[in-house]
C-alpha positions in Angstrom: 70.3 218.8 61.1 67.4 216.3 60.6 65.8 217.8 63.4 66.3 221.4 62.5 63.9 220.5 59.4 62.0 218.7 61.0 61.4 221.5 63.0 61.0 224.1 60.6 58.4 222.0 58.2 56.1 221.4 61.4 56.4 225.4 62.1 55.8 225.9 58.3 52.6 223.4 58.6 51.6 225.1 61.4 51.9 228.8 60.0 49.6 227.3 56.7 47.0 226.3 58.9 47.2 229.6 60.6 47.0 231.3 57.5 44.3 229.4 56.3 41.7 230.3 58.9 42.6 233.7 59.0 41.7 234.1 55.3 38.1 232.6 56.1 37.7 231.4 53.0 39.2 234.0 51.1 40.5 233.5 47.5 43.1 231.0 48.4 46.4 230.8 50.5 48.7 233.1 50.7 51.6 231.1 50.3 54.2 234.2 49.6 53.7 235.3 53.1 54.1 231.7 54.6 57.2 231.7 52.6 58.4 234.5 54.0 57.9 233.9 57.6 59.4 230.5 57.4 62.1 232.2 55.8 62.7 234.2 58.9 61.7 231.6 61.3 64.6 229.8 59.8 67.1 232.5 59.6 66.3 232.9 63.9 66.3 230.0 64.2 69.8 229.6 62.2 71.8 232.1 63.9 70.2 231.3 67.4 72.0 227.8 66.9 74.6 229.2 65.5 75.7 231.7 68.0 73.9 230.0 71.0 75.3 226.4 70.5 78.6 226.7 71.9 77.3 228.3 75.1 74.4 226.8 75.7 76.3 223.4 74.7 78.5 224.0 77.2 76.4 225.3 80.1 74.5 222.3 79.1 77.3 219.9 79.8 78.4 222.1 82.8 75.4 221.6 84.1 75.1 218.0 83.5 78.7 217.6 84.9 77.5 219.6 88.1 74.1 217.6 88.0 76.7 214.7 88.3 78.6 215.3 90.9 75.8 216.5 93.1 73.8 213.3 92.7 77.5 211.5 93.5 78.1 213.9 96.2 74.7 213.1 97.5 75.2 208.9 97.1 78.5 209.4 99.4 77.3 211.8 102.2 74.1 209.2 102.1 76.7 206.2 102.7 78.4 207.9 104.9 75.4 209.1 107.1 74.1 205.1 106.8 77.4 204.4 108.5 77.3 206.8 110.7 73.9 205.9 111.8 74.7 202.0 111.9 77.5 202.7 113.9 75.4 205.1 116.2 73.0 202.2 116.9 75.4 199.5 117.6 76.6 202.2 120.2 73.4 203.0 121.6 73.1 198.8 121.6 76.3 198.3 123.5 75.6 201.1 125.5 73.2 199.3 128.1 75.8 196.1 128.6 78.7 198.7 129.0 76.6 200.5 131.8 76.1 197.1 133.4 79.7 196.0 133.0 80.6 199.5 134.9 77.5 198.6 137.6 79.3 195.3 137.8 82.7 196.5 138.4 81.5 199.4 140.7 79.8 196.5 142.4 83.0 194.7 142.5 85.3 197.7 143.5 83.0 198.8 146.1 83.2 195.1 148.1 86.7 195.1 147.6 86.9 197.9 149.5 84.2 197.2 152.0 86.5 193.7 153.0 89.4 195.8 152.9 88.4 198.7 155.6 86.9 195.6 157.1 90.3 194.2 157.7 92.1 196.8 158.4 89.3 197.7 161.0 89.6 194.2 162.3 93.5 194.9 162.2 93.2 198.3 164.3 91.3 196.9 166.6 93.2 194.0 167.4 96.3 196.6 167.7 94.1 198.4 169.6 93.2 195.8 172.1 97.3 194.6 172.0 97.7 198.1 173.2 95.5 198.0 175.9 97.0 195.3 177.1 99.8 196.2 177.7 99.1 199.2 179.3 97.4 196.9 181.5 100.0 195.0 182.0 101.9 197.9 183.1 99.6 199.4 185.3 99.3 195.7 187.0 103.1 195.9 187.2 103.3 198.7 188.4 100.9 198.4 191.3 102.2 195.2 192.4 105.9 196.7 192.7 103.8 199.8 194.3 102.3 196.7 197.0 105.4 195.2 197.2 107.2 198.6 198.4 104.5 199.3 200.8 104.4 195.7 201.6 108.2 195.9 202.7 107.8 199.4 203.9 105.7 198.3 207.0 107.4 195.3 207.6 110.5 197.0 208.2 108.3 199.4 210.1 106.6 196.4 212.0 110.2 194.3 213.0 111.8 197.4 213.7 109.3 198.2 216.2 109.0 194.4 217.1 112.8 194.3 218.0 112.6 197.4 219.5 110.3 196.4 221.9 111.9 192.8 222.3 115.9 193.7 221.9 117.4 194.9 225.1 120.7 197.2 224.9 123.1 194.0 225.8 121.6 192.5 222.8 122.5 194.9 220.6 126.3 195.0 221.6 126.4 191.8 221.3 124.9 192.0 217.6 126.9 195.0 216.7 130.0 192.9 217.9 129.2 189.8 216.1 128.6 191.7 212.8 131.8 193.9 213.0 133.9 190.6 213.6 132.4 189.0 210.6 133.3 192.2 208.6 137.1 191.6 210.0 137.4 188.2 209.2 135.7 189.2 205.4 138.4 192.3 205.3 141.6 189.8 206.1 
């Protein structure tokens, strides 16, 4: 209410001085006609508060409210960016030793499995040679049974015409006889 006085004695101050230089040094001040625009000054100025208080009192503290809650609004999306951002650099910091943890392991990995197709490598060809072998083996076998046929085959062929040429015909009866009395005496 102070204020509203306050007010309207400054405006009324105001208005005299007005007055007073438009009257250019007329016969005095017309006070009556200050009077009467203070009058109505105060009578706006009145019923503006009066009707306009309540809404404008409101919107004001609305306002404020909404003023509020923006700037808090504001202080928590600003916290939360800061964290995001801190947590975005101590990624981007831990991003170069994680790439060189995965070179190391990749590293790793990869001469494990050099050694291991290495060894199993070293483990076909050993089979591989084992095999070979063998076969070898066989074939040597084989050929020497093959030698040893042929070996037999032309002996036979060799003392069969060796006693051809050296057994007479008496021999051979007597032979013939000999064996045939060695199959009796087996047979009893």
């Amino acid at each position: 209410m102070r204020t509203a006085i306050l007010v309207l004695v400054s405006l009324a101050w105001c208005g005299v001085a007005a007055a007073a230089e438009e009257a250019g040094g007329h016969a005095g001040i017309p006070w009556w006609e200050i009077f009467k625009q203070a009058v109505n000054f105060g009578i706006l100025v009145g019923v503006l508060v009066y009707f306009l208080r309540t809404p404008v009192g409101s919107f004001l503290k609305e306002r404020s409210e909404l003023l509020k809650k923006s700037i808090d609004e504001a202080a928590r999306a600003r916290a939360s960016a800061a964290e995001k951002l801190a947590a975005i650099e101590a990624r981007m910091a831990r991003l170069s030793e994680d790439v060189a943890e995965m070179n190391r392991k990749m590293d790793a990995e990869a001469d494990e499995e050099t050694s291991r197709i290495r060894e199993a490598a070293r483990g076909e060809v050993e089979r591989l040679h084992a095999q070979v072998q063998f076969a070898a083996d066989q074939e040597v076998k084989k050929a020497r049974a093959e030698l040893r046929r042929e070996a037999a085959e032309l002996s036979a062929r060799a003392a069969e015409e060796i006693v051809s040429k050296t057994i007479t015909p008496e021999d051979q009866e007597r032979i013939v006889r000999e064996n045939l009395e060695r199959i009796r005496e087996i047979v009893r």
